[in-house]
N, C-alpha and C positions, 0 to 999 in steps of 0.2 A: 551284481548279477542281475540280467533281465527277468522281466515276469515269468518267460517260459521255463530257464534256468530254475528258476525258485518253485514252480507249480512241478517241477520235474524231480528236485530235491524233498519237495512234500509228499510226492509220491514215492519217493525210494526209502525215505525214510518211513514210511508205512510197513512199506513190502521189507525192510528187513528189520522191523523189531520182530513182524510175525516170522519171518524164515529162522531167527536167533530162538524165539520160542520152542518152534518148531523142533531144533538140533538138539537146546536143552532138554527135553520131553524125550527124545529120542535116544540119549547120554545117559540118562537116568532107567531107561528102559534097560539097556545095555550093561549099567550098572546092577540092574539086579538080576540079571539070565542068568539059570544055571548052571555051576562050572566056571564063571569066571570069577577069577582071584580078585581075594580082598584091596590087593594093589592096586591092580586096573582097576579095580570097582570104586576107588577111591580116586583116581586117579580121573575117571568117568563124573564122578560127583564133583570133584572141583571146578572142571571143564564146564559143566555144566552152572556153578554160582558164579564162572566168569564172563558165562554169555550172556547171563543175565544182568552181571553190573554192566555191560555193554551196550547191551538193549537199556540200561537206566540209564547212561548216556545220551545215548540216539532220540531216547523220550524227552528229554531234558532240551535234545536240539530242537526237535520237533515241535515243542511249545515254544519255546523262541520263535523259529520262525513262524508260528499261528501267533504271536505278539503277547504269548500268555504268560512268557518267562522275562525275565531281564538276567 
């Protein structure tokens, strides 16, 4: 990949650990409104520990390519 390709994937990977943050925080908000069933509220809580191992992913890419990971 060229420099601009990579300085473009440094930047997207920036913008979506915070938008995955984002969703998670927003999952969990949702989770706990009142009126919604323990199902979906559980269902909401999962969704949300798997954006997050998603985002530990994307973190993981993101120091590789800043040269910090192998």
């Amino acid at each position: 990949m060229d420099s601009d390709g990579m300085a473009k994937l440094k930047t997207l990977l920036g913008y979506w650990i915070e938008h995955n943050r984002e969703h998670g925080e927003e999952f969990l908000e949702w989770a706990e409104k009142e009126g919604v069933s323990s199902d979906i509220s559980e269902d909401l809580h999962l969704a949300a520990e798997q954006m997050d191992k998603a985002s530990q992913l994307l973190v993981k890419a993101q120091e590789k390519l800043e040269g910090k990971g192998t």
